[in-house]
C-alpha positions in Angstrom: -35.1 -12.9 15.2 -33.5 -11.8 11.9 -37.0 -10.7 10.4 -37.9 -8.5 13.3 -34.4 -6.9 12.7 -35.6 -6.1 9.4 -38.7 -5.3 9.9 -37.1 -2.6 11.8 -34.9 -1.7 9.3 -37.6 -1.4 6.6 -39.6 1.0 9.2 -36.3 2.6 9.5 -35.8 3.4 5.6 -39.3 4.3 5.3 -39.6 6.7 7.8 -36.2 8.4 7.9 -34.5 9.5 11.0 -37.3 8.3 13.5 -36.5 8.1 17.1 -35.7 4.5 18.8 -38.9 4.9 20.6 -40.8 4.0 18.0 -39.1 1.0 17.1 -39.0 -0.9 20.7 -39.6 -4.3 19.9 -35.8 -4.0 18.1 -33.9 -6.2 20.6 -31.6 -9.2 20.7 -33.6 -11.7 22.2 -31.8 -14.1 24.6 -31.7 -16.4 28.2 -28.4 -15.9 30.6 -27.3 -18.2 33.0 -24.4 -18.5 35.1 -22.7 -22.4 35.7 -21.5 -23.7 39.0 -17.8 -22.5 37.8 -18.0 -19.3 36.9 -19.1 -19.5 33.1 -21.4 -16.8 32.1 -23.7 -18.8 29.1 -26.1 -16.6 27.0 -28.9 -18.4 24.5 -30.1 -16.8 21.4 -32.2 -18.9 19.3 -32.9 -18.1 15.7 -34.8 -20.8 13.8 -34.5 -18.9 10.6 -31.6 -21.0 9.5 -30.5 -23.9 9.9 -26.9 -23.3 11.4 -25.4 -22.6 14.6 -22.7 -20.4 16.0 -20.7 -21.1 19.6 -18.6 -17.7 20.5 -16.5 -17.9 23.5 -15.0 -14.4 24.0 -12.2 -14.6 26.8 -11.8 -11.3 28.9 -8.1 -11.3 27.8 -6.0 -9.2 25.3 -2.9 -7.1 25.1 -3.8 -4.8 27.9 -3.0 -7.8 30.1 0.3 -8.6 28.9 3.4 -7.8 31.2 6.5 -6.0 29.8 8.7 -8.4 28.7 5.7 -10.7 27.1 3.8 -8.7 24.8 2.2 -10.6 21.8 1.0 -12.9 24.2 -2.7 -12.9 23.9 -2.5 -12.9 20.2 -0.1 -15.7 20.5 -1.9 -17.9 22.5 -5.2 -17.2 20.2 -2.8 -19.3 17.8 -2.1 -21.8 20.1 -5.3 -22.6 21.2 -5.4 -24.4 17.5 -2.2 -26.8 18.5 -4.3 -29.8 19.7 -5.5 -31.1 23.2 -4.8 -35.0 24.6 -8.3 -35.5 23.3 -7.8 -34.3 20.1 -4.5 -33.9 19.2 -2.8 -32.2 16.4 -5.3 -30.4 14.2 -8.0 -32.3 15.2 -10.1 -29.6 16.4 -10.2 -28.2 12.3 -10.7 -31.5 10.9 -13.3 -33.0 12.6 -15.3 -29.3 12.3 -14.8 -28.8 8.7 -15.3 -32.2 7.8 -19.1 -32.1 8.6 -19.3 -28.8 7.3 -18.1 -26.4 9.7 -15.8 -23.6 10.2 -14.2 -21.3 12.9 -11.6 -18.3 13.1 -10.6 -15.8 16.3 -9.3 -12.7 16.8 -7.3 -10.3 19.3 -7.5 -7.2 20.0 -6.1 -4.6 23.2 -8.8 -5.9 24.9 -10.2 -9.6 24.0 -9.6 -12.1 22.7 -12.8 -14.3 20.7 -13.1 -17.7 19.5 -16.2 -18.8 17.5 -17.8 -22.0 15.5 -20.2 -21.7 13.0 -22.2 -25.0 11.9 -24.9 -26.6 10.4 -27.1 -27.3 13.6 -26.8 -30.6 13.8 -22.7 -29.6 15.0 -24.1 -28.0 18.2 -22.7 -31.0 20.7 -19.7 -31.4 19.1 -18.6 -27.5 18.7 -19.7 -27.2 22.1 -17.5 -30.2 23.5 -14.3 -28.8 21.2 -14.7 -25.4 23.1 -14.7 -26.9 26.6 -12.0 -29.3 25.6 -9.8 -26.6 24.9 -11.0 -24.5 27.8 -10.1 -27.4 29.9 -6.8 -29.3 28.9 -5.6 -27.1 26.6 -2.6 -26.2 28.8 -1.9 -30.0 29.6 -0.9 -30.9 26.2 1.2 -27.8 25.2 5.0 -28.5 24.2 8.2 -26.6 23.4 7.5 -28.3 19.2 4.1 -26.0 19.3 5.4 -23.4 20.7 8.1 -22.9 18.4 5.8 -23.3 15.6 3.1 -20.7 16.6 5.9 -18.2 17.3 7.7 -18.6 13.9 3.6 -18.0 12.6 3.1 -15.5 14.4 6.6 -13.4 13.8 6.1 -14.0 10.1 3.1 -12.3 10.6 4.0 -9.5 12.1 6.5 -9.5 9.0 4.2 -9.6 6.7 1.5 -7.6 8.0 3.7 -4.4 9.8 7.3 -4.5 8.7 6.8 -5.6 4.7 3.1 -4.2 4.3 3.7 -0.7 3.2 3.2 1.8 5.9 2.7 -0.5 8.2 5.3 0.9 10.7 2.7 3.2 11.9 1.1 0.5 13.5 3.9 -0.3 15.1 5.0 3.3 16.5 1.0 4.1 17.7 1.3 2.9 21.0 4.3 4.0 22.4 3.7 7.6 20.6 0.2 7.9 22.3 0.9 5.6 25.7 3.2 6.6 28.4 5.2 3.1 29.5 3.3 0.4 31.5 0.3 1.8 30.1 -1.9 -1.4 29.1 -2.3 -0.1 25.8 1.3 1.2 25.2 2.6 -1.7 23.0 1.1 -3.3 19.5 -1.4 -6.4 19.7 1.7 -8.1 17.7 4.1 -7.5 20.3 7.7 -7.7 19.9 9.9 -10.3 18.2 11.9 -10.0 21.5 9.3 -11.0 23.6 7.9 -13.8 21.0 11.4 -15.2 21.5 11.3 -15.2 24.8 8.6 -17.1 25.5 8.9 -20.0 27.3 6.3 -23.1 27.6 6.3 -22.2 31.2 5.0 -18.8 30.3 2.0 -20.2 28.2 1.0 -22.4 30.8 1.3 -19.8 33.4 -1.2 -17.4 30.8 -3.5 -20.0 30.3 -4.2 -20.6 34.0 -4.7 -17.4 34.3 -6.9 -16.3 31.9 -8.1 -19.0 30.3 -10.8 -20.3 33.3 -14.7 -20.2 33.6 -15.2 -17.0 35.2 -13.1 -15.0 32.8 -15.0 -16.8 30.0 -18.4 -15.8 28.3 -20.1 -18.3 26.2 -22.9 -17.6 23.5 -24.7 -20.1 21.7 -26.7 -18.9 18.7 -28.8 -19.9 16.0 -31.3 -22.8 15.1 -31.0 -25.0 18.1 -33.3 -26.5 21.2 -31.8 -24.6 24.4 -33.2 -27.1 26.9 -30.9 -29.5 24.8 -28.2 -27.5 24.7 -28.4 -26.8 28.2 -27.8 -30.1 28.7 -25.0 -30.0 26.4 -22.9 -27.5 28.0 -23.5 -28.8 31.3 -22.2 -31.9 30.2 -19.4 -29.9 28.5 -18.2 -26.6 30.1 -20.0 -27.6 33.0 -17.3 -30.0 34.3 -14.3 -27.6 33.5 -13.1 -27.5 37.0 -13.6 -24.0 38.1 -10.6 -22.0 38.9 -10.1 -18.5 40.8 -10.5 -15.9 38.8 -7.9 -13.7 37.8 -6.7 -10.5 39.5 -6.3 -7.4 37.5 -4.8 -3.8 38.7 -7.1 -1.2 38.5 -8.0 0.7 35.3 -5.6 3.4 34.3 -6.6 7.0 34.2 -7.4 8.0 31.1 -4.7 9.6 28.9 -5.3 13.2 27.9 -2.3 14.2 25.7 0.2 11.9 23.9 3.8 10.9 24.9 5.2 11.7 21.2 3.4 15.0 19.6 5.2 14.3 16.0 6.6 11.3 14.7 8.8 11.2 11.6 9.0 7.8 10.1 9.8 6.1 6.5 9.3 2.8 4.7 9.3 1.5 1.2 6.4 3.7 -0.4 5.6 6.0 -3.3 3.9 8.8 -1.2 4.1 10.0 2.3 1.2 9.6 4.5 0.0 11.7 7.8 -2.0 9.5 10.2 -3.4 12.5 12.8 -4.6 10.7 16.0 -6.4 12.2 19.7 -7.3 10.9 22.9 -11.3 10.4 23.2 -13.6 8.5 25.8 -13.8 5.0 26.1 -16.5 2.7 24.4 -19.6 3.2 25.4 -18.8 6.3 27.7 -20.3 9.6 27.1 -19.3 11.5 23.6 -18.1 7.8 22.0 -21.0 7.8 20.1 -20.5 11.3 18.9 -17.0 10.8 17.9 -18.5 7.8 15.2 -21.4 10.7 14.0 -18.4 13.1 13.5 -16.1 10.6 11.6 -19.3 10.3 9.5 -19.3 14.3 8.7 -15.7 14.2 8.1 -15.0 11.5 5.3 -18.1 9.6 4.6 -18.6 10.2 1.1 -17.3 12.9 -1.3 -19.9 15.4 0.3 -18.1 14.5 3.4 -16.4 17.6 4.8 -12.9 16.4 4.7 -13.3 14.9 1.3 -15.3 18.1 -0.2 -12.3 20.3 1.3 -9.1 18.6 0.4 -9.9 16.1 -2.5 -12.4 17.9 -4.3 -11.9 21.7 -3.6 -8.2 22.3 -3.2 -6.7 19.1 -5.1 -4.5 18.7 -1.8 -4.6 14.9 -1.1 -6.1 12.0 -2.6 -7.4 10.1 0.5 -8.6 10.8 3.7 -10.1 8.6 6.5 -11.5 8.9 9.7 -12.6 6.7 12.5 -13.2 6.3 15.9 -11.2 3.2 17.7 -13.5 2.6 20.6 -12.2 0.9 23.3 -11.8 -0.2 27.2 -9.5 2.3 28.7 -9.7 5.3 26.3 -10.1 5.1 22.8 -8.4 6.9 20.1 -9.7 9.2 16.6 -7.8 8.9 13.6 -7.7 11.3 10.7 -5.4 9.9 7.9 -4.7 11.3 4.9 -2.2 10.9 1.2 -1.1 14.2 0.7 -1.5 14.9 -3.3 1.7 15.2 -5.4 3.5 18.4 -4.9 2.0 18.9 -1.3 3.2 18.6 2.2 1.8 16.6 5.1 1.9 20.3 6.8 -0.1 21.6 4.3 -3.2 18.7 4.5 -2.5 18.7 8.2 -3.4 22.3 8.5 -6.3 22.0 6.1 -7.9 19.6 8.2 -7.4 21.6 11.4 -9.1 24.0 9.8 -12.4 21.9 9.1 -12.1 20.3 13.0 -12.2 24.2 14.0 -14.9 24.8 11.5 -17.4 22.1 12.9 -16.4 23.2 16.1 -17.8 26.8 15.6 -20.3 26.1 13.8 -21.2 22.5 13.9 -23.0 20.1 11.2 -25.5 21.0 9.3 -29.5 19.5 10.3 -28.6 17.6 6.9 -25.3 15.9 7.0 -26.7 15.2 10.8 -29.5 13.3 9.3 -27.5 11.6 6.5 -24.8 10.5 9.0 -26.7 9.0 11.7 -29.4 7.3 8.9 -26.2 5.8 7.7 -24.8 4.8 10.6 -28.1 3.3 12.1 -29.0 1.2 8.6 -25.2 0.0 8.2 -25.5 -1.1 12.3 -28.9 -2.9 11.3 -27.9 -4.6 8.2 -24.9 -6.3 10.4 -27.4 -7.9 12.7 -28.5 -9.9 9.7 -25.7 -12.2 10.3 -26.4 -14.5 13.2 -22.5 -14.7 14.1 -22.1 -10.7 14.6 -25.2 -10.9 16.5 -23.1 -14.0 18.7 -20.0 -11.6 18.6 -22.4 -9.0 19.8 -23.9 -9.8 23.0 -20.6 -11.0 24.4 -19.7 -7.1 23.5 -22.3 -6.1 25.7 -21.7 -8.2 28.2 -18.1 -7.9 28.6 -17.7 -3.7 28.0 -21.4 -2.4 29.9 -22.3 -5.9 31.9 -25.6 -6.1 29.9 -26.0 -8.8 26.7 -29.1 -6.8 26.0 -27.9 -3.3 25.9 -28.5 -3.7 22.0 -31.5 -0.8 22.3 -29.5 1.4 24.8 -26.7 1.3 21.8 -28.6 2.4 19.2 -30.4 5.3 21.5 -26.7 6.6 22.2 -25.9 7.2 18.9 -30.4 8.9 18.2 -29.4 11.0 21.0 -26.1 12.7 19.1 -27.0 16.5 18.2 -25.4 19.2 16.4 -24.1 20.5 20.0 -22.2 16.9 20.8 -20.6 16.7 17.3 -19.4 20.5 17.9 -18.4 19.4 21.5 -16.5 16.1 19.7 -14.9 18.6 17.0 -13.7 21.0 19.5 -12.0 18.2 21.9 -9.8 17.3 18.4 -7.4 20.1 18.8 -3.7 20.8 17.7 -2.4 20.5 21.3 -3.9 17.1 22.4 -3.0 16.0 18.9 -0.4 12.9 18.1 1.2 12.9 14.8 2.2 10.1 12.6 3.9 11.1 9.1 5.2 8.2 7.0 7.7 9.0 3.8 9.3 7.3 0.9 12.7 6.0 2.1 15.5 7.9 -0.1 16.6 5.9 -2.9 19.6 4.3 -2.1 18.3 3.9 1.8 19.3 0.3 3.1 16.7 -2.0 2.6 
């Protein structure tokens, strides 16, 4: 419930860095239930408000793309919008938003999430629209919707790598820190070659696939009566016909160094731009959590090391940003920084190595410790607020650690981080295992 969430908080705030012990009753509370096909269902009930949200999160993103077909997830995340034989068109946006709903997705390297948020009297209906599309989806895609969502979808990688400025960084990450045929080793985006040559055959071959029951984990959240709704999805999702599911090659070993150590690239900018980026355990694995704490040391706030050192102290750069990418296979650190005028990427480069070896040696202080993980634990209980991230939430869990209620076991990771795993997590960051992305001003005169 939201009000024991802050409750928690509120003790939280109070009390300052208190240990997770204290606080046990913080938890998600839900019911999980598996249907005849394969469809893992989890129930969280919140009377608090009165709207409801359905979050289907398919076990299905880039990493499962073949060579040749990359963009594929995140294209059929747009197709999935086209219209069944049930409702066609753009029904399944109309007849939502006309009684007050809404919905959205997203893709990532290793997802791919659909949700419906409603007032609660839209629970049947958003549940019968997901099924639908779960179902038949497949049976009433056509070459006219397929050329449609692929001119979207190339006009957004357009728009949002090629024309944003530096967004060709994006685009050069995964091959400079992936070897080829590694899962992650091409952009979410993928490739106006592949887009193009997509065929209608290929969709429905990738909906098959992926898009059946027991790939498929459904969450219903919010103000509703779960012995109606489990009537409702049985009627629904129940009688999706269930389908094998699919077959995947075993995870990769995790990458230790990358394919391209330095990476020269321009675009149409004022300044150049050095995006640093390491190898570091996957999400939820041991020393993930640390690798968030140190971010927070590095650039959160102007007393943040990295900030103090380069903005503040030595006029050297004028932004700098950290962050840990946590995902399946391996996730990834990022320091990025805007070298100020008259300066070098070099120069900010090695400025920053130097603070990495500094925490490494020495390691945080007991206060920016304190600050960091206070911040990182009230930022993490404030998102719960929202009954939708919550949704988004314990498909996380169950998808990444196969546990919708590993909510307490997060939070502990991160109580458990100490001066020793932040130096460990500095020490890992090191100029060897280090990929570099630098992005300059194109020459004036370049060809545009």
């Amino acid at each position: 419930m939201v009000t024991t969430f802050l409750a928690a908080m509120a003790t939280t705030l109070a009390l300052g860095p208190v240990a997770l012990a204290e606080t046990p009753e913080l938890s998600i509370p839900f019911e999980r239930y598996q249907l005849d096909n394969g469809l893992d269902v989890i129930l969280h009930v919140d009377h608090t408000s009165p709207q409801v949200v359905v979050n289907t999160w398919y076990d299905v993103g880039a990493k499962d793309e073949v060579l040749g077909r990359t963009g594929f997830a995140h294209l059929f995340e747009h197709l999935m919008f086209m219209g069944t034989e049930r409702l066609p068109d753009d029904g399944f946006d109309v007849f939502m938003e006309r009684h007050g709903g809404w919905n959205n997705a997203w893709t990532s390297e290793d997802a791919t999430d659909y949700y419906d948020v409603g007032p609660s009297h839209l629970t049947e209906l958003l549940l019968w629209m997901e099924a639908d599309r779960m179902d038949a989806l497949s049976k009433a895609m056509t070459q006219e919707k397929l050329d449609k969502q692929r001119d979207v979808v190339r006009n957004e990688r357009r728009q949002s790598y090629e024309d944003s400025p530096y967004g060709v960084v994006w685009l050069a990450m995964p091959t400079a820190l992936y070897p080829v045929g590694h899962p992650y080793a091409h952009s979410v985006i993928g490739s106006h070659e592949d887009l193009e040559a997509a065929t209608v055959e290929d969709v429905v071959t990738f909906f098959d696939t992926w898009y059946v029951p027991a790939n498929a984990s459904l969450v219903v959240a919010g103000d509703f009566d779960p012995v109606q709704a489990k009537g409702w999805i049985d009627q629904t999702f129940g009688q999706v016909p269930e389908r094998k599911a699919p077959e995947r090659d075993a995870a990769p070993a995790p990458v230790d160094k990358p394919v391209a150590p330095l990476t020269e690239l321009t675009d149409q900018v004022q300044a150049s731009r050095t995006w640093m980026l390491w190898h570091t355990p996957a999400a939820f694995a041991d020393g993930d959590a640390a690798m968030d704490v140190l971010s927070g040391v590095l650039s959160d706030g102007r007393a943040s090391r990295l900030y103090a050192r380069l903005v503040t102290d030595a006029g050297a750069a004028t932004e700098v940003d950290t962050g840990q990418w946590s995902q399946q296979y391996g996730s990834v650190f990022m320091v990025a920084l805007t070298p100020a005028d008259g300066q070098t990427c070099d120069a900010v480069e090695a400025l920053a190595m130097e603070e990495l070896t500094r925490l490494a040696t020495e390691g945080p202080t007991e206060e920016e410790l304190a600050r960091v993980k206070a911040g990182l634990r009230v930022s993490f209980l404030r998102s719960l607020e929202d009954v939708q991230a919550r949704a988004s939430l314990l498909n996380r869990y169950r998808i990444l650690t196969g546990d919708p209620g590993y909510l307490a076991h997060d939070l502990a990771r991160y109580e458990a981080v100490d001066a020793s795993a932040v130096k460990a997590a500095a020490a890992s960051l090191s100029a060897e295992r280090a990929a570099i992305l630098r992005v300059h001003p194109e020459e004036e005169g370049a060809d545009q």
